[in-house]
C-alpha positions in Angstrom: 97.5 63.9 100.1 99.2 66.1 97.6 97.3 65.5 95.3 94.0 66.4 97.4 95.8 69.7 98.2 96.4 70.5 95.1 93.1 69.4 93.3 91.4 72.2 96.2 93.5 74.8 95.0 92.5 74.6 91.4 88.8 74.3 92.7 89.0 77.2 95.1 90.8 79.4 92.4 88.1 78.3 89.4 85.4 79.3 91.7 87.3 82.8 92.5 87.8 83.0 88.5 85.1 81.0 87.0 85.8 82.8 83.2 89.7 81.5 83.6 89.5 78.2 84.9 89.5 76.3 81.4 92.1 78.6 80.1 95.4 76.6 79.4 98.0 77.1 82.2 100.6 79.6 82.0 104.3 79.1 83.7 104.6 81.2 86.5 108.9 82.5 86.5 110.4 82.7 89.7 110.9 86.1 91.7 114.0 87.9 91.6 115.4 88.9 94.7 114.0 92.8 94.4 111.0 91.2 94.3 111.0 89.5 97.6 108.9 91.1 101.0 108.5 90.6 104.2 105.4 88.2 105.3 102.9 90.6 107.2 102.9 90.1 111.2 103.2 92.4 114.4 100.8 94.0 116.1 100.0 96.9 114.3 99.3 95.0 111.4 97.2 93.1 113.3 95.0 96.0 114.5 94.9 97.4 111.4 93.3 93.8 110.0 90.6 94.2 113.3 89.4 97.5 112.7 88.7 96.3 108.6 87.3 93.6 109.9 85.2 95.4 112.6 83.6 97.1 109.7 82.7 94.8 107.9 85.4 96.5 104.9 87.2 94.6 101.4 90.9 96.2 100.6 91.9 95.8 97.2 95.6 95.1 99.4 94.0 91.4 100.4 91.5 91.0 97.2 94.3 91.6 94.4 97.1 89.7 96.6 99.3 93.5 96.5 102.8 92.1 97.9 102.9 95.4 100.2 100.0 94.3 102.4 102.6 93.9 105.4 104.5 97.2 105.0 101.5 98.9 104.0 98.8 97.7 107.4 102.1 97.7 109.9 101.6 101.8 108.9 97.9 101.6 109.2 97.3 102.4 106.0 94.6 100.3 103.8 93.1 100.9 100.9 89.7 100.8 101.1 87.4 98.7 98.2 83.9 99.4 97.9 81.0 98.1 96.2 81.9 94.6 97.3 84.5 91.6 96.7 83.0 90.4 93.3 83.7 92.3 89.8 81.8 92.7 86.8 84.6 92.2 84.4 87.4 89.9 83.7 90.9 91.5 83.5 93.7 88.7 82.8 96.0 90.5 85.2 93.5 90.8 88.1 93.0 88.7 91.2 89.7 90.3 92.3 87.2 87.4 92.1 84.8 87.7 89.2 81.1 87.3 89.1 77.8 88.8 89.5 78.1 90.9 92.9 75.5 91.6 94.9 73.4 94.9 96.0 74.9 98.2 97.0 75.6 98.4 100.7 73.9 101.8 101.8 75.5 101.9 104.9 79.1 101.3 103.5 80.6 104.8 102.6 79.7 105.7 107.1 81.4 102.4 107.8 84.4 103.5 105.4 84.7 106.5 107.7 84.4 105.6 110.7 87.3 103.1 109.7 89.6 105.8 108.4 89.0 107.6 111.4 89.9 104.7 113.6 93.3 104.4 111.7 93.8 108.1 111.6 95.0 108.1 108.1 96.0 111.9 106.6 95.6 110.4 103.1 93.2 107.4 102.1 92.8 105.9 99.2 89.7 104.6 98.0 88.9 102.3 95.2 86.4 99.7 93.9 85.5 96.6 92.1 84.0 97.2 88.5 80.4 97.6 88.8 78.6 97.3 85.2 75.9 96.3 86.2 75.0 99.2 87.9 73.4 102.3 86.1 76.1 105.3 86.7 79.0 102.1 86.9 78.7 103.2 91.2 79.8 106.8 90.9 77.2 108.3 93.3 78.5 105.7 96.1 82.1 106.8 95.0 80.6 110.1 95.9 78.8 109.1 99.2 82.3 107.8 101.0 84.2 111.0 99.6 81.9 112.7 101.4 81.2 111.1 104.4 84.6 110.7 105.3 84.8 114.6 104.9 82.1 114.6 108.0 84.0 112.1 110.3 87.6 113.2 109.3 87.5 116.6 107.4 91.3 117.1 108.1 92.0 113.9 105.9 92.8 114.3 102.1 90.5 111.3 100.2 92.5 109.8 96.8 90.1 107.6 94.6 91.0 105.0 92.2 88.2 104.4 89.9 86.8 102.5 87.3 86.3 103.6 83.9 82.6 104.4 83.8 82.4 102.7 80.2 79.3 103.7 78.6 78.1 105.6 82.0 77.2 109.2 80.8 77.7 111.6 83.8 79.5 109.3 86.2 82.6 111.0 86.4 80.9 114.4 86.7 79.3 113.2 89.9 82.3 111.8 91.1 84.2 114.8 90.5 81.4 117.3 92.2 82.2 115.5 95.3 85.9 116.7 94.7 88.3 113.8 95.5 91.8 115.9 96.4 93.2 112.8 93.6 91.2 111.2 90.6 93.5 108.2 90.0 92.4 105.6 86.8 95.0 103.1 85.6 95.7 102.5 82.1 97.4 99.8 83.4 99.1 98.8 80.2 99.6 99.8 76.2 97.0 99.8 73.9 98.4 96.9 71.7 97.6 94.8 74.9 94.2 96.0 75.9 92.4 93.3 74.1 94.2 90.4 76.0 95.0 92.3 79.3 91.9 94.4 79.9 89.4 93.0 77.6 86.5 94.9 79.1 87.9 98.3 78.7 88.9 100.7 76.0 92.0 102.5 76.2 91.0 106.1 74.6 88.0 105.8 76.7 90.4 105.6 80.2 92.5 108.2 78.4 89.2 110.5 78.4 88.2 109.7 81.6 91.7 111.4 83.3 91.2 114.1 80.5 87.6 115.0 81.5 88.5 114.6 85.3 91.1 117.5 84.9 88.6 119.6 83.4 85.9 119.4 85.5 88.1 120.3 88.6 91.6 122.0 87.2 92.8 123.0 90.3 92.3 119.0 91.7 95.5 116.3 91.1 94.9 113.5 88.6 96.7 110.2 88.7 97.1 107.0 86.7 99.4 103.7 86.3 101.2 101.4 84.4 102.4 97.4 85.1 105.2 96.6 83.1 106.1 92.4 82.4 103.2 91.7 80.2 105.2 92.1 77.0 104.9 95.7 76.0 108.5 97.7 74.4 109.5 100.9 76.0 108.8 103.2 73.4 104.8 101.9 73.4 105.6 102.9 77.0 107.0 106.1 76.2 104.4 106.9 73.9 101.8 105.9 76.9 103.4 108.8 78.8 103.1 111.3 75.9 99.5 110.2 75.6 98.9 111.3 80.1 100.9 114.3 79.6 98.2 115.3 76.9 95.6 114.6 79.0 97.4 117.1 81.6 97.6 113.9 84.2 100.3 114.7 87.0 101.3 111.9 88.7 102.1 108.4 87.2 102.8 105.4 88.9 105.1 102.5 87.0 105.3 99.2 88.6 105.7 95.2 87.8 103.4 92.9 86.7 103.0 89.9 89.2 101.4 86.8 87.7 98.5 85.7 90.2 98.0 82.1 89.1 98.8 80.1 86.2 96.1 81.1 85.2 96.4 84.6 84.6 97.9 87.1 81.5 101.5 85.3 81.4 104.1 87.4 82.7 107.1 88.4 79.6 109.7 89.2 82.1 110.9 90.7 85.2 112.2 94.7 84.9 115.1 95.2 87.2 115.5 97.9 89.5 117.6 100.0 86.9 115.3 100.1 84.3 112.8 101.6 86.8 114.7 104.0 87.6 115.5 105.1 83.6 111.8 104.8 82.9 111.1 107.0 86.5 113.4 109.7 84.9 112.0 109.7 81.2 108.7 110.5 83.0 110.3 113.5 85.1 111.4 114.6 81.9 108.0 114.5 80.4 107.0 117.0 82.7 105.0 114.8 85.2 105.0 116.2 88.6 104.9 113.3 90.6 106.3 109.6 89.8 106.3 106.3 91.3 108.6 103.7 89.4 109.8 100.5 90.9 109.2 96.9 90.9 106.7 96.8 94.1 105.0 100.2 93.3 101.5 100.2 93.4 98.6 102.9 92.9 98.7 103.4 96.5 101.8 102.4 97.7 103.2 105.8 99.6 100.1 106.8 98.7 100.2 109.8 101.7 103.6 110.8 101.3 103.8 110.7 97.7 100.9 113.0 98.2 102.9 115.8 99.9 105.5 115.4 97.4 103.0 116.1 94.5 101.6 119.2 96.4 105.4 120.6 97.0 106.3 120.3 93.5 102.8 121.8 92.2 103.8 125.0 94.8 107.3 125.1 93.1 106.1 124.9 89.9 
């Protein structure tokens, strides 16, 4: 019977991540106690799981497995991914499932706010699967949600978390007319790594992208993050941080890598809590105006109260 449990695992997970499933298997290490959370439960997570499901919605918090789904939905707050479940590319860190998605939803960006309304989120954070296939890479439906969750809930601030846009002239310019209050794009790890962690991308491209954001709206807040684990040193981190500070990005996020199957990009190592905290203050240093270093942080973990922070310490600056 083991056996048979096991054997469906492997086929449900090759089907999730058809490009991986031949790959040899990588050891999967065993979580250190800061690494441990709560399973979700309660009944505001469950009402927070209705009203997504109501609306027929994706979160990246189920999609990519993020370990904060129960803290996160017990505070109604979910992160919203559009564009559907299935993405174009292939990242060896990633648990989205990979494949050829299907045709935009028109109707999506009202359903996304009518959602956010239900929840009454102050701050939402919005974010997507990679869409290649599509001719601006799905910037004008970035666009459409930013704006029609202005209509249904003009008191809430919108945050997105893009792609990269690779080889999409104009998408971030539409993006940015529709004037997210926070343009977040990962880097998501040094550029010795790309070619192994985030084949599909280019890392002075994503560099660009945060650049260009801040110039087409310098008054707006940009964002980007970092997984450590994966086998990078901390000075190709440091210089990482040198390299957002040039692009004039304010708020960086720093958190660990977490090896979704055996399968996926081997994790190197566990960073403990103190090191976090050392690479949290080198960033302060830097001159970043916002950071978010720790061994659960996500893009939008605290995304709404790390937000108020990164206003307060703009006004004092």
């Amino acid at each position: 019977m083991t056996t048979v449990i096991d054997q469906a695992e492997r086929d449900r997970r090759a089907l999730r991540h058809p490009e991986k499933a031949n790959r040899p298997d990588n050891p999967v290490l065993r979580k250190p106690d800061w690494i441990r959370v709560k399973a979700p439960m309660g009944r505001e997570y469950s009402q927070t799981e209705t009203i997504v499901r109501e609306h027929g919605l994706h979160t990246v918090c189920e999609e990519a497995g993020c370990p904060n789904i129960g803290e996160c939905w017990t505070h109604r707050h979910a992160t919203m991914m559009i564009m559907g479940d299935t993405c174009t590319r292939a990242c060896a860190f990633c648990n989205v499932k990979t494949g050829l998605p299907g045709a935009l939803d028109g109707g999506e960006p009202d359903r996304v706010a009518e959602a956010v309304a239900k929840l009454g989120l102050k701050h939402v954070v919005v974010t997507s699967v990679d869409r290649d296939d599509l001719p601006d890479g799905g910037a004008k439906h970035f666009a459409e949600t930013i704006q029609a969750i202005r209509r249904q809930s003009p008191g809430t601030t919108v945050e997105v978390l893009t792609p990269d846009f690779l080889r999409k002239p104009g998408s971030i310019e539409i993006v940015m007319e529709a004037r997210p209050d926070v343009f977040n794009h990962n880097l998501e790890t040094v550029p010795r790594l790309y070619l192994n962690v985030r084949p599909g991308a280019r890392y002075f491209v994503s560099l660009r992208l945060l650049e260009r954001a801040k110039e087409l709206v310098p008054d707006g807040f940009t964002k980007s993050g970092l997984m450590v684990g994966l086998g990078e040193s901390r000075e190709e981190i440091m210089q990482v941080m040198d390299d957002l500070r040039a692009a004039g990005v304010d708020y960086l996020t720093i958190g660990q890598y977490l090896q979704p199957t055996r399968k996926h990009a081997p994790l190197d190592r566990f960073w403990s809590p103190d090191e976090f905290k050392a690479l949290e203050a080198t960033a302060r240093a830097k001159g970043f105006q916002m950071v978010s270093a720790s061994p659960l942080t996500r893009s939008s973990y605290h995304a709404d109260s790390d937000f108020a922070q990164l206003k307060a310490a703009r006004t004092r600056a």
